[in-house]
Steps between C-alpha positions, in 0.01 A plus 500: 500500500764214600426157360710264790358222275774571188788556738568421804707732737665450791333773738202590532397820317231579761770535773712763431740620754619854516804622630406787727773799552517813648511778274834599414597879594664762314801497714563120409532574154654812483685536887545869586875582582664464812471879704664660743475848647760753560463832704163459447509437095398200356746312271453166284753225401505288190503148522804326442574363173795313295711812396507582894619150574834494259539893669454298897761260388753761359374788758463261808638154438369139503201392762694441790627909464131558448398371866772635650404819329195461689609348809785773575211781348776641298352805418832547235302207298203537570425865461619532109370180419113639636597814302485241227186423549377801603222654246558888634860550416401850394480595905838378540735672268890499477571817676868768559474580903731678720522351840749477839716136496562313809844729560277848476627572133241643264483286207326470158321162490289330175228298595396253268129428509533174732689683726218781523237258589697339761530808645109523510489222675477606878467268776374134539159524397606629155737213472245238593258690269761490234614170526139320535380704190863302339407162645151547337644597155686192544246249557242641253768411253611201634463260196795690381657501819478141566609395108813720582534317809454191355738562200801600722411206750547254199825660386635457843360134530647433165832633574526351830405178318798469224733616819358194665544261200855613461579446816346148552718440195782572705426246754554137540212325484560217702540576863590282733182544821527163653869436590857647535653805287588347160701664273470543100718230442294273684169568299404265255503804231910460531532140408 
């Protein structure tokens, strides 16, 4: 037992608050990747992690190309970058066809795997399918996401700040705001 006589605390020992929570689930811990389903097959995506981010900004470009990726839904960015991602490669294999071109010639064509699962992507309710099962593989991960973000938002901020500095250097700093035009000459820098 306690003796409060020796020492003296500052709280009670009798009181004792606990903090209640909800137990955490499985999914929390461990999230289950993003899926999507294809002609009736079921296909997962990774999350997105740092190597994918330096392969965006070669692949894809800086964030403002990334929305615009989006916004436009180039499918010409989007659809190798999911291949990316995409845990079931194996489905999607580079492949030799022969097929008609748009003049009626029969050609020899090789598909690389990205194009292969565009091409198994049929309709708008695969792309929105697709694309949601992206968005979620994107915000699971997006403590990487937004330190990437962040990163390239302070380069730009920093570079935008020296080009701001050198160009207030450039300036004269005394401006004449309450009276006529003055020239150089007549500032009190010149005499």
């Amino acid at each position: 037992m306690f003796n409060s006589n020796v020492f003296e605390l500052p709280f009670e020992i009798n009181k004792v608050d606990i903090y209640h929570m909800d137990p955490i689930k499985l999914e929390e811990l461990f999230p289950e990747e993003p899926v999507f389903m294809l002609a009736g097959v079921e296909y997962h995506l990774r999350f997105v992690n740092v190597t994918d981010h330096t392969w965006i900004k070669s692949h894809i470009g800086d964030t403002q190309a990334i929305q615009s990726m989006f916004a436009d839904l180039d499918w010409s960015r989007i659809g190798p970058f999911i291949y990316r991602l995409l845990v079931e490669k194996h489905a999607f294999p580079s492949s030799d066809i022969e097929e008609y071109s748009d003049d009626g010639d029969l050609v020899k064509l090789r598909l690389t795997g990205p194009d292969n699962f565009m091409r198994s992507i049929i309709g708008p309710e695969d792309q929105i399918n697709v694309i949601s099962a992206l968005n979620s593989s994107i915000i699971r991960s997006s403590p990487l996401m937004a330190k990437y973000v962040k990163g390239e938002l302070d380069k730009k901020k920093a570079e935008e700040e020296e080009k701001r500095i050198g160009e207030q250097s450039l300036t004269h700093s005394l401006m004449n705001t309450d009276g006529p035009q003055t020239s150089l000459k007549d500032s009190p820098l010149e005499k």
